[in-house]
C-alpha positions, 0 to 999 in steps of 0.5 A, a space after each residue: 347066785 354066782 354074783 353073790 358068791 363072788 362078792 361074798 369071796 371078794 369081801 373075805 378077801 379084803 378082810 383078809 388083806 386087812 387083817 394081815 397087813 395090820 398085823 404086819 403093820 403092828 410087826 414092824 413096829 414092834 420092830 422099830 421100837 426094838 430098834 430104837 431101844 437099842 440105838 438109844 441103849 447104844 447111844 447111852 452107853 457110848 455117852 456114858 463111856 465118854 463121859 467115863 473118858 473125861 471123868 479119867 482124864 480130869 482125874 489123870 494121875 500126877 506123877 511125883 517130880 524131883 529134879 532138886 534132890 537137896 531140895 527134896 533132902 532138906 524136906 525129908 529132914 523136916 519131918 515135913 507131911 503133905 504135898 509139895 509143888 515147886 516151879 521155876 520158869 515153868 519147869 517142875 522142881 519138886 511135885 511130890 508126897 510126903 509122910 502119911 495123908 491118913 495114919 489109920 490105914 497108913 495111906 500115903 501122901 501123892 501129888 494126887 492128895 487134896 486138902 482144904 486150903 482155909 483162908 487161901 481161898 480169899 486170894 480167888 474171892 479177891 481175884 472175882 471182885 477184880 474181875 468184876 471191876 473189870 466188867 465194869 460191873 463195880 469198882 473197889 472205890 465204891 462205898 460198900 453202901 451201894 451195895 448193901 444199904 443198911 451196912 455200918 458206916 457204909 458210905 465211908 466204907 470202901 470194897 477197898 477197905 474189905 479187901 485190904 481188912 482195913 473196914 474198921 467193922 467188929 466182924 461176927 461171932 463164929 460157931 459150930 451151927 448151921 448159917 446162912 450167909 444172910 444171918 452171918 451178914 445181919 450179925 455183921 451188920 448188927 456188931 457195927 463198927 470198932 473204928 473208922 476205916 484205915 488200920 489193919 485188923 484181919 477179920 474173915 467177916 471182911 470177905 464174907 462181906 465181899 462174898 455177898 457183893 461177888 453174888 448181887 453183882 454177878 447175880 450168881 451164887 459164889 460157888 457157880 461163878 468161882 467154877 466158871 470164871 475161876 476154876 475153868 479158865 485156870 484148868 483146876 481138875 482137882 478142886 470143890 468144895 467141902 462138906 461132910 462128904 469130903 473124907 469120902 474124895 478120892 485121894 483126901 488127905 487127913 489134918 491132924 493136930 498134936 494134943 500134947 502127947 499124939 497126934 488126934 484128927 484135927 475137928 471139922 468146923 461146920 463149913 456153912 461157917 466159912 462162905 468164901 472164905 475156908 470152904 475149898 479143897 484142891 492139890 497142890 497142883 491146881 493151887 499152883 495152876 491158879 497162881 500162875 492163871 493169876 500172875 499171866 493175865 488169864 483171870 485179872 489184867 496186870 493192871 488188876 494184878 499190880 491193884 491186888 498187890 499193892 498193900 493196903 497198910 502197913 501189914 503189907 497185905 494187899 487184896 488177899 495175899 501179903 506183899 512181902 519181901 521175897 514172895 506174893 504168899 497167902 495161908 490157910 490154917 483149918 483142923 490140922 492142914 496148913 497151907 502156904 501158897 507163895 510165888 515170887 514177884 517176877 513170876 519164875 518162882 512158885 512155891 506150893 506147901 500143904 502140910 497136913 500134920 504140924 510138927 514142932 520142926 516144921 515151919 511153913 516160913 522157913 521151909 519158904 524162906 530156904 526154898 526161895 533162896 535156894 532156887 534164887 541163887 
């Protein structure tokens, strides 16, 4: 009987420890799961506030530079309205706002302010096709058959040719609908030719075309090779690309356009329209931090640059820029923003103007012109 009894108390006993330590067991746990949720809470929130920090530190307020008060004196009397970014050997002239970047509720313009940049942005595509030349993954001299077989007189067609608008193709139709690249290419194709190649006729169809052999050779999509090989090497903080959305940007500027008696908000074309070639926006800042990646061999080699410069006709256009006297200088156009980007041909100068209300005194070439030879002397 006392046998039985204390193997019946051994037996409770067991099923005591069992149950207790289960319960400990299931505690710490729960502990441990408590603790990880919040290690990783913690780590989340250290992460989000790093990235925080970057986001701030891309986004770092510019300040307005004036260090040419004549300068800054002749813009104000030109009734000039945008953002301007001036540089001679690497010291700031001018980085500066002027007028309203939105007459509605009388925002002014900054050194922050962005704009779209309209046909500018052909000078990168330009830039990129070089690149790949480089990368020996095409050459400029090649026919534009090799890359799109069933292009219109495309074994006497050269890259060349569409870098310099000298193609000789009809181009496309633009509308305000939405299109895909491999639509706007068939119109291209389907247009044919005018003439044989060799004489100047600026048509944006000729880099919409370089556009397309930019993506098949780097096997990307345009806008994810621009942000890698363009946009990062030149510390662009600053820059993207347009869509609907861009009125919401931080620091947008507004076009606007005189219709005979005020001024109206220029219309928006329909950004699928201008694959590669008036789809971007940037500051006038980063728009001068490219220029200078470009001319100091951080995107192309100065073999590469002096090719680019080199005008392919009589127009003096070389691979997206002209080639004129006094300035390398590029121009975007695009519902109410003008855009000049110019630097000098030894590389001391830059000179950056996005305007973004066009008035009857205000010209973009003269401003150039008096700028440069102000700076010159």
């Amino acid at each position: 009987m006392t046998s039985k009894i204390v193997a019946f108390f051994l037996t409770l006993t067991m099923i005591i420890i069992l149950i207790c330590g289960g319960y400990f067991l299931k505690q710490n746990d729960t502990l441990n799961h408590k603790e990880s949720k919040i290690q990783n809470k913690q780590s989340a929130t250290k992460s989000i506030k790093k990235e925080t920090i970057g986001e701030k530190s891309n986004t770092k307020k510019l300040d307005t530079i004036v260090n040419n008060q004549e300068i800054d004196d002749y813009i104000k009397n030109k009734d000039f309205s945008g953002t301007i970014m001036i540089v001679k050997d690497n010291k700031v002239v001018i980085s500066k706002g002027y007028g309203l970047a939105n007459l509605s509720n009388n925002n002014v313009n900054t050194p922050n302010s962005v704009s779209p940049i309209g046909s500018t942005e052909k000078l990168m595509i330009a830039t990129s096709i070089l690149q790949l030349q480089e990368k020996k993954l095409l050459n400029v001299n090649d026919p534009v058959a090799k890359y799109i077989g069933n292009f219109p007189n495309g074994n006497n067609i050269k890259i060349s040719n569409l870098l310099h608008h000298t193609s000789g193709i009809v181009g496309r139709d633009q509308s305000n609908a939405n299109v895909t690249s491999d639509e706007m290419l068939k119109q291209i194709i389907d247009n044919g030719i005018s003439e044989q190649p060799g004489n100047w006729h600026y048509l944006d169809a000729n880099y919409v075309v370089l556009t397309k052999i930019l993506e098949k050779v780097s096997n990307t999509d345009y806008r994810s090779y621009l942000k890698k090989n363009i946009f990062k090497p030149s510390k662009l903080l600053s820059t993207g690309f347009m869509s609907d959305n861009y009125l919401k940007i931080p620091n947008a500027s507004i076009g606007y356009q005189n219709n005979g008696t005020q001024l109206v908000k220029g219309v928006f074309p329909n950004f699928s329209q201008l694959y590669g070639v008036g789809d971007m926006y940037m500051t006038a800042n980063d728009m001068y931090h490219f220029d200078k990646a470009l001319y100091d061999g951080t995107l192309i080699s100065q073999q590469s640059r002096d090719e680019m410069f080199k005008p392919g006709s009589a127009s003096h256009y070389g691979m997206g820029l002209y080639n004129d006297p006094a300035l390398m200088v590029n121009r975007g156009f695009l519902a109410g923003w003008s855009i000049s980007n110019g630097f000098s041909h030894d590389g001391r100068i830059y000179i950056v103007l996005f305007s973004n209300i066009k008035t009857s005194r205000t010209s973009l070439s003269e401003m150039n012109g008096y700028i440069y030879t102000h700076l010159a002397e």
